[in-house]
Backbone as ProteinMPNN parsed JSONL, in Angstrom:
{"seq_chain_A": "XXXXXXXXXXXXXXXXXXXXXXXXXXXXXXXXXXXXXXXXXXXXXXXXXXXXXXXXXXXXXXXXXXXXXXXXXXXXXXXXXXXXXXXXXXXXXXXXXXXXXXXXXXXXXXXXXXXXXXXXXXXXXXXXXXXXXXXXXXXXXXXXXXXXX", "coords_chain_A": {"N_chain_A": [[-20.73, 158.164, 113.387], [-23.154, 158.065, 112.107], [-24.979, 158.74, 114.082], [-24.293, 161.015, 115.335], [-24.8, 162.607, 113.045], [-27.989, 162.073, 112.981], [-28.661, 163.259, 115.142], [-28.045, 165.992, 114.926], [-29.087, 166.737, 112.201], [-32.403, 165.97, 112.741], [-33.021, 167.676, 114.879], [-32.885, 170.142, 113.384], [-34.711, 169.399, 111.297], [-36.978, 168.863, 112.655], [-37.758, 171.791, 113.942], [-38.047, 173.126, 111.794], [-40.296, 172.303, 110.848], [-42.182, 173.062, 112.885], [-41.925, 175.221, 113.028], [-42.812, 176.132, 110.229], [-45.695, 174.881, 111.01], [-46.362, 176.449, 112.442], [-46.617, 179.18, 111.906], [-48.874, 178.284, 109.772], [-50.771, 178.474, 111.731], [-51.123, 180.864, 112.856], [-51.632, 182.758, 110.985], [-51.784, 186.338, 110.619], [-55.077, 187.986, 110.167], [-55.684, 190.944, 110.397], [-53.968, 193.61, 111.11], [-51.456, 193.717, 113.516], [-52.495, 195.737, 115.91], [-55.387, 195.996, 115.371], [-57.943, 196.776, 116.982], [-59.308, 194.629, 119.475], [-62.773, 193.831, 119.807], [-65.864, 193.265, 121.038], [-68.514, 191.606, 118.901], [-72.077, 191.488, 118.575], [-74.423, 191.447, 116.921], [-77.939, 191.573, 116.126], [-80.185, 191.322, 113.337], [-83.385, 191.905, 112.296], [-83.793, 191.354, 108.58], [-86.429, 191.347, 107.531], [-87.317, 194.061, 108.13], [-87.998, 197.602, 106.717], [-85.603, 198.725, 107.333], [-83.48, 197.275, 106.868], [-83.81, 196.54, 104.267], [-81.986, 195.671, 101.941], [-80.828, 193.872, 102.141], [-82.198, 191.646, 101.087], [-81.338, 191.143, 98.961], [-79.204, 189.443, 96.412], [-76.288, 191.012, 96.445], [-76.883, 193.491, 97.467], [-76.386, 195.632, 99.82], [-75.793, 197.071, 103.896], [-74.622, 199.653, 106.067], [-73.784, 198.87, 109.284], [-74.561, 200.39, 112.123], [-74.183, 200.179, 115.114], [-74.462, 199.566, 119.003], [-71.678, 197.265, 119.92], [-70.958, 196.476, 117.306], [-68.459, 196.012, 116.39], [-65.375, 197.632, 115.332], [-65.926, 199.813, 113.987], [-67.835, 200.082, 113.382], [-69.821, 197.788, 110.616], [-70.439, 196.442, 107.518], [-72.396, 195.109, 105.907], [-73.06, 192.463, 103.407], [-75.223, 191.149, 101.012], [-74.631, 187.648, 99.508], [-74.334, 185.537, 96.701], [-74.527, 182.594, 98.498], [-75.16, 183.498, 101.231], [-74.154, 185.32, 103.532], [-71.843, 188.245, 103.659], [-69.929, 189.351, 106.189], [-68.255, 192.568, 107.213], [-65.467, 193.958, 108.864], [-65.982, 197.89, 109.63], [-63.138, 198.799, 110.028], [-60.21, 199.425, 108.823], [-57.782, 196.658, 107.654], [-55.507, 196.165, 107.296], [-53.903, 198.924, 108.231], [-52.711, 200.598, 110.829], [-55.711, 201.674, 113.343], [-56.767, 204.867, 112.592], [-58.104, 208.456, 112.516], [-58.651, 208.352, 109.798], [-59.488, 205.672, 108.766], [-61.866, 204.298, 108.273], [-63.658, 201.804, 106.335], [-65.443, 202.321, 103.846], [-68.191, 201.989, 101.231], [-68.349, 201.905, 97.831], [-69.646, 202.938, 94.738], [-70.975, 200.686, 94.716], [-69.675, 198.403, 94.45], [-67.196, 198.152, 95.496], [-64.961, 198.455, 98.22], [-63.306, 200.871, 99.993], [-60.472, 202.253, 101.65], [-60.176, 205.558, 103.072], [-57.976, 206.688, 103.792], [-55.328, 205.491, 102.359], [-56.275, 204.732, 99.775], [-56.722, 202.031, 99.427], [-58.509, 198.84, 97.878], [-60.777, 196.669, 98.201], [-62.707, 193.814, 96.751], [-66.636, 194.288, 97.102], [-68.522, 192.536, 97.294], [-67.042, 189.559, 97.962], [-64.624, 190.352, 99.173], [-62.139, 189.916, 98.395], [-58.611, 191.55, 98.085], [-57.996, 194.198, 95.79], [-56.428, 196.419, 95.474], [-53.642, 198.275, 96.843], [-53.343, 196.497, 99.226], [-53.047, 193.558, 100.984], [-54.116, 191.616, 102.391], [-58.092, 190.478, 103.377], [-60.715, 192.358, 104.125], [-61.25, 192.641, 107.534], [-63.496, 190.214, 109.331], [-67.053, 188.68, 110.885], [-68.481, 185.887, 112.17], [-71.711, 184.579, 111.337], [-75.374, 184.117, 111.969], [-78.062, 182.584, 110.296], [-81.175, 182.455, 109.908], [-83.586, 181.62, 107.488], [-86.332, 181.494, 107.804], [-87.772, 182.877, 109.533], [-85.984, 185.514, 108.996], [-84.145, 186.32, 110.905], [-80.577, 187.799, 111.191], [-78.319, 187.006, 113.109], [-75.082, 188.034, 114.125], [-71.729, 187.554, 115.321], [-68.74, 187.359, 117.244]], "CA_chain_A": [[-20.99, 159.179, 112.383], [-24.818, 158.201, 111.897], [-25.72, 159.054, 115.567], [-24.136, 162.767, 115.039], [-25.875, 163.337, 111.898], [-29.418, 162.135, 113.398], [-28.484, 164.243, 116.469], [-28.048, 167.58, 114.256], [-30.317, 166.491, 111.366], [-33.576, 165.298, 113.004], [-33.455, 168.785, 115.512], [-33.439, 170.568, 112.615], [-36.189, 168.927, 110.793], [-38.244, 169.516, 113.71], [-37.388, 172.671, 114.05], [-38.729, 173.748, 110.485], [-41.635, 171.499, 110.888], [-42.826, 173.803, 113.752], [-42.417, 176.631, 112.342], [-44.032, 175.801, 109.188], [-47.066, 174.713, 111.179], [-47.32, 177.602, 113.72], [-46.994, 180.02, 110.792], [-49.924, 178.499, 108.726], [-52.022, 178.175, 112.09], [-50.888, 181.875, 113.438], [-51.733, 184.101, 110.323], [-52.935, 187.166, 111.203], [-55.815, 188.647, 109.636], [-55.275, 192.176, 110.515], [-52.397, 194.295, 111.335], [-51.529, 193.271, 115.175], [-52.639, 197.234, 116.548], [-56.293, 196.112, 114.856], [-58.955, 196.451, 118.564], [-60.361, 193.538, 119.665], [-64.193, 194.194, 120.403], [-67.304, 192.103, 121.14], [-69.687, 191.679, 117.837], [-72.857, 190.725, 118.929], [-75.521, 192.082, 116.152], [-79.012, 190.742, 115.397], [-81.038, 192.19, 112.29], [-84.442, 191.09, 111.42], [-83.983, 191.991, 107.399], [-87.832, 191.872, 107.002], [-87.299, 195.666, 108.514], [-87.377, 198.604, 106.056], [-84.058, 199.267, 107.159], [-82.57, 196.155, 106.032], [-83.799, 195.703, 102.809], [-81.259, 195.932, 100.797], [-80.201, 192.358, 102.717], [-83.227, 190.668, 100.963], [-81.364, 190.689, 97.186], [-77.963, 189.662, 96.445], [-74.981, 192.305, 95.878], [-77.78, 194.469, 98.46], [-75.485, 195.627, 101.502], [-76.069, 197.979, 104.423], [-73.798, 200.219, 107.015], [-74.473, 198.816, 110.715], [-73.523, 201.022, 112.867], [-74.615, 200.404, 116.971], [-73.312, 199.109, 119.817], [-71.634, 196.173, 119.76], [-71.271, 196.234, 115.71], [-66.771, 195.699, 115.543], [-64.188, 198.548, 115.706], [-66.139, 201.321, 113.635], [-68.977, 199.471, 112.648], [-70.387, 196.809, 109.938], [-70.686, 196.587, 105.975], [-73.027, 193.518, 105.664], [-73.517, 191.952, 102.117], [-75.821, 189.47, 100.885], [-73.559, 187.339, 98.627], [-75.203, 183.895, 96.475], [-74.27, 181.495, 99.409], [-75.647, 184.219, 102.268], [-73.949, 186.632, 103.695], [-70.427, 188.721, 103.966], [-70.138, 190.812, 107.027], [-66.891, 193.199, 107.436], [-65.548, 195.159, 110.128], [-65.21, 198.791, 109.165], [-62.09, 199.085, 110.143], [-59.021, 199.153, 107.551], [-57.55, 195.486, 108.846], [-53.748, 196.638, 106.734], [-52.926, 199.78, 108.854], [-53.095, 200.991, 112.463], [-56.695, 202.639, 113.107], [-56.732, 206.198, 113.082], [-59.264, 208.79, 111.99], [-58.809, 208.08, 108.523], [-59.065, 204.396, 108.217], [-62.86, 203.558, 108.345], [-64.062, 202.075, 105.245], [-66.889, 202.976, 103.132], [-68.259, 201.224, 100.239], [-67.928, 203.09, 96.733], [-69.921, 202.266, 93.421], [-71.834, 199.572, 95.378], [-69.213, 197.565, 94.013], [-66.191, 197.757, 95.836], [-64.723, 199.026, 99.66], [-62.056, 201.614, 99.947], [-59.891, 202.981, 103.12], [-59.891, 206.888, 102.907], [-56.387, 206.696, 103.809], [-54.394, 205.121, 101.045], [-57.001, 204.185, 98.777], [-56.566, 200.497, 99.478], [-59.511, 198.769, 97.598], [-61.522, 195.183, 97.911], [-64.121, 193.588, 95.659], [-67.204, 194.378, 97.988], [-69.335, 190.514, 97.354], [-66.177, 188.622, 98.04], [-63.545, 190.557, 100.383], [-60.716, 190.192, 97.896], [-58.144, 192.981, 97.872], [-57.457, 194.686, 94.559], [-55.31, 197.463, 95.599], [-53.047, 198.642, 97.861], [-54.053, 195.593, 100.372], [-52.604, 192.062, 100.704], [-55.363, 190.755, 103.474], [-59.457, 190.929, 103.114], [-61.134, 193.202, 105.821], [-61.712, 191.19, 108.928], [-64.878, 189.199, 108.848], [-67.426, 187.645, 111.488], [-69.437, 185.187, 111.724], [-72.752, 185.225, 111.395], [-76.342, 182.817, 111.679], [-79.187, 183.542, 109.263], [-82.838, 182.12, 110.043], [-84.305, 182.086, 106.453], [-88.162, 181.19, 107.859], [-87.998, 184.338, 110.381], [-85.035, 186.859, 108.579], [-83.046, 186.874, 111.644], [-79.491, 187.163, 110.984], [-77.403, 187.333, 113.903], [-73.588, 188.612, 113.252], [-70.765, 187.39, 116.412], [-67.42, 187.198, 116.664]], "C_chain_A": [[-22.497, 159.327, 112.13], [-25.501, 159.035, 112.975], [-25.473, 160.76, 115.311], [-24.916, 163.208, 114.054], [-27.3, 163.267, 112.478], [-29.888, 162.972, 114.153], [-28.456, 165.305, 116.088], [-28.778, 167.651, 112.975], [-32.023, 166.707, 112.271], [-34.047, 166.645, 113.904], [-33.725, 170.141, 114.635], [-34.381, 170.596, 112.042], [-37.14, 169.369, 111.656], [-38.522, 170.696, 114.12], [-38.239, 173.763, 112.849], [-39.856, 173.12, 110.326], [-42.623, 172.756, 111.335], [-42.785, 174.695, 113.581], [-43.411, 176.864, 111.252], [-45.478, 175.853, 109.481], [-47.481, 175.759, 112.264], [-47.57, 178.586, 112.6], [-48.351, 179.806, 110.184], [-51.341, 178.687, 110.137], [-52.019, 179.911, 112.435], [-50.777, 183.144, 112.417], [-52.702, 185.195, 110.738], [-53.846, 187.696, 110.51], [-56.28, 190.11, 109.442], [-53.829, 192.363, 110.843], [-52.493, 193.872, 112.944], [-52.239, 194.821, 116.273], [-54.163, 197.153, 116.107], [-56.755, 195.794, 116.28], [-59.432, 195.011, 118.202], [-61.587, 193.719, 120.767], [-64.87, 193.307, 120.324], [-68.377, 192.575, 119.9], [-70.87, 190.694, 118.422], [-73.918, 191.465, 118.366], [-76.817, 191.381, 116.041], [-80.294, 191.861, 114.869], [-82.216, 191.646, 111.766], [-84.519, 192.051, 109.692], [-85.337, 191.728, 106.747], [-88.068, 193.642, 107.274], [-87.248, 196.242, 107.201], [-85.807, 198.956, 105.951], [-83.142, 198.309, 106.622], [-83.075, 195.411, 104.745], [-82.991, 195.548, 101.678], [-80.994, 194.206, 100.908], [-80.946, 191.354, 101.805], [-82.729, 190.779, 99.549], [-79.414, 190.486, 97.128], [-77.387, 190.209, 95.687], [-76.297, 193.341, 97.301], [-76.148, 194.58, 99.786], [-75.903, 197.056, 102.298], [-74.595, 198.464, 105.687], [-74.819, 199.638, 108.602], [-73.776, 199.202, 111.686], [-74.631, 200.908, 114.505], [-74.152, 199.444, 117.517], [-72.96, 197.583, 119.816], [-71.182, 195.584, 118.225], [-69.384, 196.297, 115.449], [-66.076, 197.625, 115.889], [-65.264, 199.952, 115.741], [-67.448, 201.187, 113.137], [-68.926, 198.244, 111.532], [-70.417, 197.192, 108.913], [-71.243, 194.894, 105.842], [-73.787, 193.644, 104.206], [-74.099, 190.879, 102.105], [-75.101, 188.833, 99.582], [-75.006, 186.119, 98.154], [-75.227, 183.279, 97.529], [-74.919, 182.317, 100.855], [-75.18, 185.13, 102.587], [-72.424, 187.087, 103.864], [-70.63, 189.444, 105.041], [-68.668, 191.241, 107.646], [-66.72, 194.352, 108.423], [-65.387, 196.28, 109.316], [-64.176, 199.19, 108.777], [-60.969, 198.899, 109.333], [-58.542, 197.889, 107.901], [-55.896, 195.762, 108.242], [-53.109, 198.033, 107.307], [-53.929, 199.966, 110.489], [-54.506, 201.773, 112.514], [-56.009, 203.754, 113.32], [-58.118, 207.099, 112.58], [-59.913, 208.917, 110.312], [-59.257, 206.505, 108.023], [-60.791, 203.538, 108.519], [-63.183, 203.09, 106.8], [-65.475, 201.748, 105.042], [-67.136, 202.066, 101.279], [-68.758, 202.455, 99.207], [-68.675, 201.836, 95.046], [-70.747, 200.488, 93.583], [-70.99, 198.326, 95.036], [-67.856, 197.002, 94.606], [-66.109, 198.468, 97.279], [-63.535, 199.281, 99.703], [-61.85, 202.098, 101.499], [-59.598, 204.517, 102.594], [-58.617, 207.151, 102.631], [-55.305, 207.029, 102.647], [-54.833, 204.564, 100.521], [-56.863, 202.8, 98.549], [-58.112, 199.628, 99.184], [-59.899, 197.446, 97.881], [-62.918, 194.905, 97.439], [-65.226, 193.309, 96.867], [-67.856, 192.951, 98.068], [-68.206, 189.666, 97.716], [-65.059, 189.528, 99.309], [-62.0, 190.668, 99.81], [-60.17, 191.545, 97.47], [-57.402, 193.01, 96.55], [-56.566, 196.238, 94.574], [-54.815, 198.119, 96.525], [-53.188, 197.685, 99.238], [-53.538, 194.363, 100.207], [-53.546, 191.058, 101.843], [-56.819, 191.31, 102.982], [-59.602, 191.27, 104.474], [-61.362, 191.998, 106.543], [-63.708, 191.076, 108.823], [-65.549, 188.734, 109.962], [-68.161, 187.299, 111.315], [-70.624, 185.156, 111.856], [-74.204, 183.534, 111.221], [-77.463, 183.212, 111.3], [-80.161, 182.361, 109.034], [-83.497, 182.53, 108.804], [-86.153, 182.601, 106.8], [-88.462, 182.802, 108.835], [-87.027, 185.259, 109.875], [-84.395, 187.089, 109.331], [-81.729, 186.489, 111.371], [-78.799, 187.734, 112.211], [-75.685, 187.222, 113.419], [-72.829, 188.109, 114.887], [-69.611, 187.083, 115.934], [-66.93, 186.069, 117.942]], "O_chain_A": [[-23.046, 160.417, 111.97], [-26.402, 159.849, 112.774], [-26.385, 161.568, 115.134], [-25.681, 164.159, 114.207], [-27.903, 164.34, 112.512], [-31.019, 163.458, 114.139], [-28.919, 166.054, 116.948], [-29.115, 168.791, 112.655], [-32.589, 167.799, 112.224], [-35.248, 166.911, 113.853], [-34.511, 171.026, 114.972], [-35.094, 171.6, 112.052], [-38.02, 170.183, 111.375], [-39.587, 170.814, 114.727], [-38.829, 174.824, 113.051], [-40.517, 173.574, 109.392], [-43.479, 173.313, 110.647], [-43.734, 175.368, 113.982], [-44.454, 177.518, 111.275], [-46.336, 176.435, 108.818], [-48.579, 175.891, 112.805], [-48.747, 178.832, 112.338], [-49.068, 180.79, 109.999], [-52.512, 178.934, 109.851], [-53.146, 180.365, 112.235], [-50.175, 184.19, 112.659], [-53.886, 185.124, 111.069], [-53.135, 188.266, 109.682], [-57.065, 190.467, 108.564], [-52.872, 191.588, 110.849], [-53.587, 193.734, 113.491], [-52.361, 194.611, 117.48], [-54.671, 198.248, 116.351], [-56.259, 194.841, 116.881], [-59.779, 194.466, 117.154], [-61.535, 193.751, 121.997], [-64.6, 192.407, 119.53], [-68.959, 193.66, 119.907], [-70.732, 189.498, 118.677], [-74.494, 192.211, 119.157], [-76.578, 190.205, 115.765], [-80.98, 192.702, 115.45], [-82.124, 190.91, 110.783], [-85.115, 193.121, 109.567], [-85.441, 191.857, 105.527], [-88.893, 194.316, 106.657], [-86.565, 195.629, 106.381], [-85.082, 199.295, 105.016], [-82.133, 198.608, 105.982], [-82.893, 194.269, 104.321], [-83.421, 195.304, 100.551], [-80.973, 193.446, 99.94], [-80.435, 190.24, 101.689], [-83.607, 190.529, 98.723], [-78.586, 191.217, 97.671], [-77.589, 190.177, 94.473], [-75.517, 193.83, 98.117], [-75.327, 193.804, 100.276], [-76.275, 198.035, 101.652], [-73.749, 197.644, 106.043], [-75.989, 199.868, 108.906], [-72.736, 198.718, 112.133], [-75.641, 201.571, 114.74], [-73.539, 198.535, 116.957], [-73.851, 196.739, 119.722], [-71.079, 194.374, 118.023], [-69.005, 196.626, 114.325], [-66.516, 198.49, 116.646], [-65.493, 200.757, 116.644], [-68.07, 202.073, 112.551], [-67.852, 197.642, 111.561], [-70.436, 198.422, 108.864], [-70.603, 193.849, 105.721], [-74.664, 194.432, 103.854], [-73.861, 189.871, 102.77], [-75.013, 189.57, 98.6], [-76.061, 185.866, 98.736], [-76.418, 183.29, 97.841], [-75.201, 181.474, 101.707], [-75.622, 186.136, 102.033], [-71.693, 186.176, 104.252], [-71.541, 190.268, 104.97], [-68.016, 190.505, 108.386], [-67.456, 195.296, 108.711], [-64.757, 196.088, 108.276], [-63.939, 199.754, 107.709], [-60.846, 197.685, 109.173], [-59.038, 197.771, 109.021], [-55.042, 195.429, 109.063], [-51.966, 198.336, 106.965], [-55.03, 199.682, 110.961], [-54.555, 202.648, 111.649], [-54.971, 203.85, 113.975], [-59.133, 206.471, 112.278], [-60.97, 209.314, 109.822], [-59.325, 206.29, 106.813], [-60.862, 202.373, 108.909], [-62.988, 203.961, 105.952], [-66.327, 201.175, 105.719], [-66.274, 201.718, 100.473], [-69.308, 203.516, 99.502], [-68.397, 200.728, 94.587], [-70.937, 199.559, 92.798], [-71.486, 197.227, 95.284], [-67.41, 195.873, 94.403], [-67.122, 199.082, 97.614], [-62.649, 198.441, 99.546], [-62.737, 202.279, 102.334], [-58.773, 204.645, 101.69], [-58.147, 207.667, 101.617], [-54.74, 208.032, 102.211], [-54.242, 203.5, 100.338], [-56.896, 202.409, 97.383], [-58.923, 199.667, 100.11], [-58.856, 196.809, 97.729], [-63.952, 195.538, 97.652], [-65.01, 192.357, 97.616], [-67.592, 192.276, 99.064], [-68.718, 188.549, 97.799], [-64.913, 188.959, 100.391], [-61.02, 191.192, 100.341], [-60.753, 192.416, 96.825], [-56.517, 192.235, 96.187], [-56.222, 196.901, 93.595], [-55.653, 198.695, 97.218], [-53.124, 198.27, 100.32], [-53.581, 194.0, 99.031], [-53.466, 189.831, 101.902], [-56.889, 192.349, 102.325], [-59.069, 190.871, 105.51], [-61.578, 190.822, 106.251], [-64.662, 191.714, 108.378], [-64.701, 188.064, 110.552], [-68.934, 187.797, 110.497], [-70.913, 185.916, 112.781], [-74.065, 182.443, 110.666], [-77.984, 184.173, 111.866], [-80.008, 181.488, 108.18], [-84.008, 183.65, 108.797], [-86.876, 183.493, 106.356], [-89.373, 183.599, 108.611], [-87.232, 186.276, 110.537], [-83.688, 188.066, 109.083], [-81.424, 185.3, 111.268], [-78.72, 188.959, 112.301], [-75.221, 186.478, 112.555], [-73.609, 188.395, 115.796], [-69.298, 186.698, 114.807], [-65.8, 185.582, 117.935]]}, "name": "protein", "num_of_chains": 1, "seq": "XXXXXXXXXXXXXXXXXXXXXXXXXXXXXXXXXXXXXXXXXXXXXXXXXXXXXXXXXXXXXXXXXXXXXXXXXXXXXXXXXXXXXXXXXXXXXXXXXXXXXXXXXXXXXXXXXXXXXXXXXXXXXXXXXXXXXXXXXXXXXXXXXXXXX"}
């Protein structure tokens, strides 16, 4: 009687183990239909054009090649920097779904007005994921911040 139970117990257990742990390693961060492109940016924010980079809550649009789906929304946060793909990361692209930052304060999808707090990434409406994100390496003594994914 023990041996049967261990034998239909213990394959279970393991069973929900592995799911458990592929789930927490296999969340997705976009919708699965979100492109996968090469980010490979580097901004010296001593430039005019990137000054906004040099104060935090400052953020700029980076749009050229290499810069994620539709382009870049790079913030300078306290701790350094946020940098977000354009791209909506909660519905399929289309020609509606770039977003744009609104009231310097927050980032909306044209779409379906799906909003997130622009310094942080958290979604406050219509959104249950933060835009997709990469990473990035920021040279205080020279201002270079390079952005990759």
């Amino acid at each position: 009687m023990k041996r049967i139970i261990s034998t239909v117990i213990l394959p279970i257990i393991l069973i929900f183990s592995a799911l458990n742990i592929s789930s927490c390693n296999e969340r997705e961060e976009t919708v699965n239909c979100f492109p996968d492109v090469p980010v490979n940016v580097i901004l010296n924010i001593n430039l005019p054009a990137y000054y906004n980079l040099q104060n935090v809550n400052g953020w700029i649009y980076v749009n050229q090649q290499e810069a994620g789906t539709r382009g870049l929304i790079v913030v300078r946060t306290t701790n350094g920097f946020k940098v977000y793909d354009r791209n909506a990361p909660h519905i399929c692209p289309d020609t509606n779904t770039t977003l744009s930052v609104e009231n310097n304060i927050k980032i909306v999808c044209p779409k379906d007005g799906a909003e997130w707090i622009l310094i942080t990434g958290e979604p406050i409406k219509n959104a249950q994921i933060a835009p997709k994100t990469y990473r990035y390496n920021f040279d205080s003594a020279t201002g270079i911040l390079t952005i990759f994914n």
